[in-house]
C-alpha positions in Angstrom: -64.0 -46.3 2.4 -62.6 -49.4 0.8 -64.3 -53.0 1.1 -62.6 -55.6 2.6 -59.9 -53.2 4.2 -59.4 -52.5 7.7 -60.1 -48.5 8.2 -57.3 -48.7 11.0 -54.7 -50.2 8.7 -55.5 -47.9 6.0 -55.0 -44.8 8.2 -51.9 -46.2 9.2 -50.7 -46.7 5.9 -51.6 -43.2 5.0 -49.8 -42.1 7.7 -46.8 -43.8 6.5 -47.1 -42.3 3.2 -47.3 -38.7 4.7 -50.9 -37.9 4.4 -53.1 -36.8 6.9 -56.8 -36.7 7.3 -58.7 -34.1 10.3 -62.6 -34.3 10.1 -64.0 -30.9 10.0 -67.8 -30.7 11.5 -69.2 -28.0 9.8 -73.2 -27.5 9.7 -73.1 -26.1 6.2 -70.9 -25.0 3.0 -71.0 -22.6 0.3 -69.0 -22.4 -2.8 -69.8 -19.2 -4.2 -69.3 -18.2 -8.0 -69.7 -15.4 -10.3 -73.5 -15.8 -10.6 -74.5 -18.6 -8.4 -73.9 -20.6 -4.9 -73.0 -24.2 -4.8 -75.0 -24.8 -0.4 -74.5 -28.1 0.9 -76.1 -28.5 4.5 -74.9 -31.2 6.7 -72.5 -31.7 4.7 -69.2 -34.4 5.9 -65.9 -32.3 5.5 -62.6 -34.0 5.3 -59.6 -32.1 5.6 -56.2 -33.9 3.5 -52.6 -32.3 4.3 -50.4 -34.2 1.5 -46.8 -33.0 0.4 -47.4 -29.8 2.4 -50.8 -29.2 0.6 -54.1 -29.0 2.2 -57.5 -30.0 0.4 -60.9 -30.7 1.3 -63.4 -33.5 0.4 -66.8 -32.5 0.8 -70.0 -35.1 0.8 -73.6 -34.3 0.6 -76.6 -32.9 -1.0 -76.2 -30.0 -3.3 -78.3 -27.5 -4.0 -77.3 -24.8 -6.5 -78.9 -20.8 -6.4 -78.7 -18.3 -8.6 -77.4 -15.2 -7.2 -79.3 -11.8 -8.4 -77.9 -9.3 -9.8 -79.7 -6.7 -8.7 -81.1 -5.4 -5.5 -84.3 -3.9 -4.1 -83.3 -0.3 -5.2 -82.8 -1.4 -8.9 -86.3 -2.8 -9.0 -87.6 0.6 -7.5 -85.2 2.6 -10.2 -86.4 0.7 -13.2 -90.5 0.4 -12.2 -90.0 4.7 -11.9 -87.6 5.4 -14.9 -90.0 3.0 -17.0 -93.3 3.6 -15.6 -94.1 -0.4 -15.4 -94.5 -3.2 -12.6 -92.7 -5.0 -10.3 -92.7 -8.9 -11.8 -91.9 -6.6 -15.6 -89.2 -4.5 -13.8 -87.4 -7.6 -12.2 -88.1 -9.8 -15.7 -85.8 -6.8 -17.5 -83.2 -7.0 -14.9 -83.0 -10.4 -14.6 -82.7 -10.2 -18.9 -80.3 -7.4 -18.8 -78.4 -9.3 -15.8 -78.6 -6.4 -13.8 -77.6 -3.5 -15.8 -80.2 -0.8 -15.0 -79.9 1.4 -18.2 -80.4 -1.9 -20.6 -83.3 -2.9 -18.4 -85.0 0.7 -18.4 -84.3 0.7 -22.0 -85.5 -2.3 -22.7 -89.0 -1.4 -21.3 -89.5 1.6 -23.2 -88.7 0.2 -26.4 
């Protein structure tokens, strides 16, 4: 953690000092958002309780996804409503973030 310092003596000074440390072994994580998914796999999880407060410390590769706003049945709604295909019925959702009447619209304009 710290060169030149004993990883023994520096847990027991954090003990001393009130804060803990638990290692959680989780496979993956995901930190999910409005619009998109933060997925770490093998990730190393540390678990800090401080002053009665917990909080995680989380190592590893990221990868971040966009989340769609739309499903399967959208696509189907908007390709019928507008009379066009697929890849032009997902490209208005996607534009429209998933609203189905500015998509349909958007494609009969």
């Amino acid at each position: 953690m710290f060169p030149g310092v004993n990883p023994k003596q520096l847990q027991q000074a954090m003990k001393r000092m009130g804060i803990n440390q638990q290692e959680i072994h989780a496979t993956e994580v995901i930190i999910k958002t409005k619009d998109s998914e933060i997925y770490i796999q093998n990730p190393e999880v540390l678990k800090v309780s401080m002053g009665g407060q917990d909080s995680l410390q989380i190592t590893g590769k990221m990868e971040h996804r966009l989340l769609k706003n739309y499903t399967g049945e959208d696509v189907k709604t908007v390709m019928s409503q507008a009379k066009c295909s697929e890849e032009k019925a997902i490209g208005a959702l996607e534009k429209s973030n998933g609203d189905l009447a500015e998509a349909i619209l958007s494609l009969e304009i």
